[in-house]
N, C-alpha and C positions, 0 to 999 in steps of 0.2 A: 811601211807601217808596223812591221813588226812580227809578219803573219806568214808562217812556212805552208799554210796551204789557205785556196781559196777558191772560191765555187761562185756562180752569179749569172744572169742574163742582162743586157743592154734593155735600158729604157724607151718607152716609146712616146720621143718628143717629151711632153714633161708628165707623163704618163706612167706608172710602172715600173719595172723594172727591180732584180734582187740581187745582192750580194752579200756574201757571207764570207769573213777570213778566220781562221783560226790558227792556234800554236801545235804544235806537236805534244804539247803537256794535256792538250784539251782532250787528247785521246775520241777524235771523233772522225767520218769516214764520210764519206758521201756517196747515197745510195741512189739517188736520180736527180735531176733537174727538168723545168721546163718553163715555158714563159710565163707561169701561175704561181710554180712552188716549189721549192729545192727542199729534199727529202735530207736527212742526216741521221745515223746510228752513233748515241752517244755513250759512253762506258764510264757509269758512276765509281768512285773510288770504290767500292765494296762489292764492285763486278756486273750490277742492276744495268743491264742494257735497256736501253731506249732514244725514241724516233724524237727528234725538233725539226720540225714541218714551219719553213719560212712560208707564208703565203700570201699573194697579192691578188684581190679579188677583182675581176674586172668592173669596172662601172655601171656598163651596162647588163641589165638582169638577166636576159637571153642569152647571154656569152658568158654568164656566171656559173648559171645552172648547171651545164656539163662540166666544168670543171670540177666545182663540188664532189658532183657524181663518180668524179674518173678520180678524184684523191682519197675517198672514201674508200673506194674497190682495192687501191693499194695498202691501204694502213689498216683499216680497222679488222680485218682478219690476220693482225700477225698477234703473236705471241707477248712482244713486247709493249709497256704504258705507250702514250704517244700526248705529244702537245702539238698544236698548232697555232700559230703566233704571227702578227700581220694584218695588216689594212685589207678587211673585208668589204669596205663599201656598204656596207648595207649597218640599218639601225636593227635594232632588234624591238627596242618598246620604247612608249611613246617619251619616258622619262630621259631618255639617250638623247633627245632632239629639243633643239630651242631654236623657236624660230615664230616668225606671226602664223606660219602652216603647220604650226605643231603637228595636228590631227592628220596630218598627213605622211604617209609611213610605207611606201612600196616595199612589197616581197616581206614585210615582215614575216606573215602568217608563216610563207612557204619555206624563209628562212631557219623559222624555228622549230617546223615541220621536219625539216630538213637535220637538224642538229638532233631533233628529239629521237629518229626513228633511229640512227647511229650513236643513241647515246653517249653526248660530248656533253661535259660538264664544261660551266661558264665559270674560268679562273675569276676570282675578286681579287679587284683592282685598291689599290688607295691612291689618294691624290686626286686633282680636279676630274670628274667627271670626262667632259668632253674632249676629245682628242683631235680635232677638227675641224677647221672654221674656212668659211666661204674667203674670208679676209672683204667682202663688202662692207657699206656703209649704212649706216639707220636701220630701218627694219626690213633690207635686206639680207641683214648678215643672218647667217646659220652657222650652230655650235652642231655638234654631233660625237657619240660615241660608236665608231667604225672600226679602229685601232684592239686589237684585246686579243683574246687566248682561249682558244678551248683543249679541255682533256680529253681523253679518253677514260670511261667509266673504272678502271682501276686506279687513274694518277694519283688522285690522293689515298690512294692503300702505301703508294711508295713516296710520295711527296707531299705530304700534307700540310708543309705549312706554306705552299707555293702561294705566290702573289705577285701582279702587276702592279707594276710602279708607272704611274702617269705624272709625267713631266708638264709643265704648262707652255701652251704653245708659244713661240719667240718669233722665232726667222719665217720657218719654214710654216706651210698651213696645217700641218702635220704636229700633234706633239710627241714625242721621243717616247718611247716604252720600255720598259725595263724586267725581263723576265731573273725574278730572283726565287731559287728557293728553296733558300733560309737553311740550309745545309750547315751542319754543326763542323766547326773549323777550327786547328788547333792554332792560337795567336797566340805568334813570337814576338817578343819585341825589336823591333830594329833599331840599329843606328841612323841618326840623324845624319842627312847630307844635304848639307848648304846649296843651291842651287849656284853654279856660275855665276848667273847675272848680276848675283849679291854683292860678289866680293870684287865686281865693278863698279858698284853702285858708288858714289860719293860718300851718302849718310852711311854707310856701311864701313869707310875706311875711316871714319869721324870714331864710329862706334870702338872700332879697335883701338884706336889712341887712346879714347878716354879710358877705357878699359885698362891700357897696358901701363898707362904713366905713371899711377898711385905704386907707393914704395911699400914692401911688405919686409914685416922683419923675420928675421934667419937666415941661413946659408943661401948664397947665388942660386944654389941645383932648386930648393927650395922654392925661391920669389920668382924664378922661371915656371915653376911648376902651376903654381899661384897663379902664376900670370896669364898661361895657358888655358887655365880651367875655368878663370872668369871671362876669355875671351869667344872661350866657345859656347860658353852662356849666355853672354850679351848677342853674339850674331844669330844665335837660335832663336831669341826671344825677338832681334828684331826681325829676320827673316819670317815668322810666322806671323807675326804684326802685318807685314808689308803684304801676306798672300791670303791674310784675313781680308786686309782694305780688298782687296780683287775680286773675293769670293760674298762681300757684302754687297759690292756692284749689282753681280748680280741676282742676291736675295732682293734687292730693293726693286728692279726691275719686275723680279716676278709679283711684289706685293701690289707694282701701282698695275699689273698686267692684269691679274685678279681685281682689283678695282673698278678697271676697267670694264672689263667681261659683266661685271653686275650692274655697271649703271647703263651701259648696251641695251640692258632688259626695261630700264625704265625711263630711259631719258633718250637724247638727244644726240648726249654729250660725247663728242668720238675723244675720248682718251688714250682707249685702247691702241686706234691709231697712231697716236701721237708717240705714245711711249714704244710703240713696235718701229719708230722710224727710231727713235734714240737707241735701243734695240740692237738695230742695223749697223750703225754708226760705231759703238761701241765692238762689236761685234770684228767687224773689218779689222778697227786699228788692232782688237788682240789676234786675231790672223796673222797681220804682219808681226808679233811680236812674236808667235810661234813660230813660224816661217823661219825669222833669224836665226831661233835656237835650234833650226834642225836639221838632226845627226843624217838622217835619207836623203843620198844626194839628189833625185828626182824631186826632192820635195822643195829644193832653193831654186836647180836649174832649171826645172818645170818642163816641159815637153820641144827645148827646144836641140834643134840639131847638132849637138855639142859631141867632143869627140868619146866624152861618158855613154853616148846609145851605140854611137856607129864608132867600131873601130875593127 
């Protein structure tokens, strides 16, 4: 995948479980692990050290609590900001939960108790609400905000304009989180590179012809040059054409997914199912389409006994 170091524990059953890979550019270290939360020391370009605290809250309350307790005792007496990021399990208020038991909220109080006397600020999130869903039907399903980030009471003196990004849940019961924050960045522009699969494609070698055939007046070196310039044009315009269609897929998805999720609240009507099985379906075939294009040989051969593991 791309990643010269990497840190994680094994899941339990479908339970749990963390892993984290990073580049060598990331300038980051790993300071502990355990079956709850992998600790990391990160070094901002401008030298600002600080902790990114992966953490997985267990489910049940009992076996929560000390955990809390034992990540607290490590981080909030160091020197450096700190985040902690991860499926906590637990709501916090009642507006995080949808469900016909709304009014119904274990370990909130103790939770926030909890956060307040360690003073941890609650990252703001944009994007759907809830991060979480039972994936039941009627008014058995439950939405929930579980997924999110807290600081430590200095982060935004150094990160102020940090935010959580919520993705809309698809596959998995879980929706993706995206810790961004908004870091000023110097943008180069780059050169344009045709993907491979383009200059396989059929409508792709159509597009070259049409391109190449028209007669331009001046010298040969000229209407070569001409030639060249409108062809790399035309495969630009149609290659981002072709990975717009892709990338509309699935915006549409997520608008009838959202759809879905509201009328859940008032109706009957399982959409949301319906559209999380096309979802799936969708889903797979671009797996196989990646699969094909990839450079990682573990990633075609897959884990079998080939003479690529054992030699």
């Amino acid at each position: 995948m791309g990643f010269s170091k990497a840190a994680g524990i094994n899941a339990n059953g479908a339970s749990g479980g963390l892993w984290v890979g990073w580049k060598k550019e990331a300038k980051m270290s790993l300071v502990m692990s355990c079956s709850n939360f992998v600790i990391l020391l990160v070094k901002k370009y401008n030298g600002i050290l600080w902790y990114l605290v992966l953490f997985y809250g267990e489910p049940n309350a009992s076996l929560r609590r000390p955990v809390l307790l034992e990540l607290v005792e490590r981080i909030t007496n160091s020197e450096y900001p700190f985040i902690i990021i991860g499926d906590f399990n637990q709501v916090d208020y009642a507006c995080d939960k949808l469900s016909a038991n709304k009014n119904s909220i274990p370990e909130a109080y103790e939770f926030n108790s909890w956060r307040l006397r360690n003073e941890l600020l609650d990252i703001p999130f944009k994007g759907p609400r809830f991060t979480w869903c039972n994936n039941r039907k009627g008014e058995k399903r439950v939405y929930e905000r579980i997924d999110k980030a807290l600081g430590s009471k200095d982060w935004f003196f150094y990160f102020p304009s940090t935010v959580i990004k919520h993705y809309r849940i698809q596959i998995s019961d879980h929706a993706p989180i995206e810790l961004d924050l908004n870091l000023t960045k110097n943008i180069t522009k780059k050169l344009y590179k045709v993907d491979a699969w383009a200059l396989e494609h059929l409508e792709c070698i159509q597009v070259i012809r049409e391109a190449w055939l028209p007669k331009d007046v001046g010298s040969p070196a000229f209407s070569v040059m001409k030639k060249l310039s409108m062809v790399r044009q035309r495969i630009k315009k149609w290659s981002l054409d072709k990975r717009q269609e892709r990338a509309g897929k699935w915006e549409e998805f997520d608008k009838r997914l959202e759809e879905g999720m509201k009328m859940a609240t008032t109706t009957r009507n399982d959409l949301y199912t319906r559209v999380n099985e096309e979802v799936r379906e969708f889903a797979t075939a671009a797996a196989i389409y990646w699969k094909q294009r990839a450079e990682i040989k573990w990633m075609i051969e897959g884990d079998t006994c080939t003479k690529f593991f054992f030699n």
